[in-house]
C-alpha positions in Angstrom: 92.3 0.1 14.8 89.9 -2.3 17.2 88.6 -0.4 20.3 91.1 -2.8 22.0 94.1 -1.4 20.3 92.5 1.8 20.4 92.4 1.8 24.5 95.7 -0.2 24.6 97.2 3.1 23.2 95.5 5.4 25.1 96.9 3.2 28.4 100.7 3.3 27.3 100.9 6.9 26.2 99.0 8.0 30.1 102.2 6.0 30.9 104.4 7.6 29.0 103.2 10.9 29.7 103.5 10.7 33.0 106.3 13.6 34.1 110.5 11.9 33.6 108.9 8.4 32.7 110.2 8.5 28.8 113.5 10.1 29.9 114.0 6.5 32.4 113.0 4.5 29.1 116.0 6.8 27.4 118.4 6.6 30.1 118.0 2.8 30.3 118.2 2.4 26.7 121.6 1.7 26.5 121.2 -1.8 28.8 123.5 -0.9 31.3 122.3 -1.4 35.0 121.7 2.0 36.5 121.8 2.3 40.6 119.2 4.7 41.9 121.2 7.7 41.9 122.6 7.4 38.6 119.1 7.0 37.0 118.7 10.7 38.9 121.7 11.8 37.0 120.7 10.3 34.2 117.3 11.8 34.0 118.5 15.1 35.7 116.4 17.5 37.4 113.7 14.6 38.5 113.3 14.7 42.7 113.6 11.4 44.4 110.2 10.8 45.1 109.5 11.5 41.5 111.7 9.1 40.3 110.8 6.8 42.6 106.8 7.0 41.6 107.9 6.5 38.1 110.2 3.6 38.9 107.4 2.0 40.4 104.9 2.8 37.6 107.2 1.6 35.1 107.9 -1.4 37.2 104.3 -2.4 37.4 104.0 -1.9 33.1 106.7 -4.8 33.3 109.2 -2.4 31.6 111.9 -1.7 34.2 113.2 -4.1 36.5 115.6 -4.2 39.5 118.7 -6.8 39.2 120.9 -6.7 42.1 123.5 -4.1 39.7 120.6 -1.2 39.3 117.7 -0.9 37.3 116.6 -1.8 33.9 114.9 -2.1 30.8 112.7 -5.1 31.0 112.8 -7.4 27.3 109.4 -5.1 26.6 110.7 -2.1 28.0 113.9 -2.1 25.4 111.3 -3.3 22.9 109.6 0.0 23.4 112.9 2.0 23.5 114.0 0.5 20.5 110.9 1.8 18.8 111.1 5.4 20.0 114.7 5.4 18.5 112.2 6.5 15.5 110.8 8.8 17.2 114.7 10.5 17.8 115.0 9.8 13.5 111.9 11.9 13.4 113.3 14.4 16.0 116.0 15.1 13.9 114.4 15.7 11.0 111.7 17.7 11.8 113.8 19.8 14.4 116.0 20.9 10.8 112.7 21.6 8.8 111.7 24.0 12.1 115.0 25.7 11.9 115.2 26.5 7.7 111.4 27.5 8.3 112.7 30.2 11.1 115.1 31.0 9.0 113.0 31.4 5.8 110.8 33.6 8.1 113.5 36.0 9.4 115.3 36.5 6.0 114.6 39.6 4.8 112.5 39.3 1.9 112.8 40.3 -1.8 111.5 44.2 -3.2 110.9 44.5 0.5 
């Protein structure tokens, strides 16, 4: 990976990482318009001025828009939602290899 790509990264997941900005990605995945207050249901447990600092940053990354029905996943910003759907394949998968591991771990043990 160039130093380009390399700090193009870097740039999108200090995005990403900022506190509720993925959960607006998710709860705008579904392209349906969301008005302010739903996107606060939808995210849930995100203040107003929280959301409203991520709208904005998320705005200015050209990934969510405002149509007059709500907000929304920009062409790039479902491009990008579309790709963490692999990350919720992954999720899934690894969340079940945790659990037999726990399990495996608090089954008693043979000749013990």
């Amino acid at each position: 990976m160039s130093a380009k790509d390399n700090a193009a990264v870097i740039q999108l997941f200090d995005l990403l990482e900022s506190r509720y900005a993925m959960r607006v990605i998710w709860a705008l995945s579904d392209g349906h318009p969301q008005t302010f207050r739903l996107l606060q249901d939808s995210v849930g447990g995100v203040t107003p001025n929280t959301l409203n600092t991520r709208i904005k940053e998320l705005r200015a990354a050209h990934l969510v828009d405002h149509t007059g029905q709500g907000y929304r996943l920009t062409t790039l910003g479902a491009d990008l939602a579309r790709r963490l759907s692999d990350v919720q394949q992954f999720a899934g998968k690894w969340s079940h290899q945790q659990a037999r591991v726990a399990a495996n771990a608090t089954a008693p043990q043979p000749g013990a």
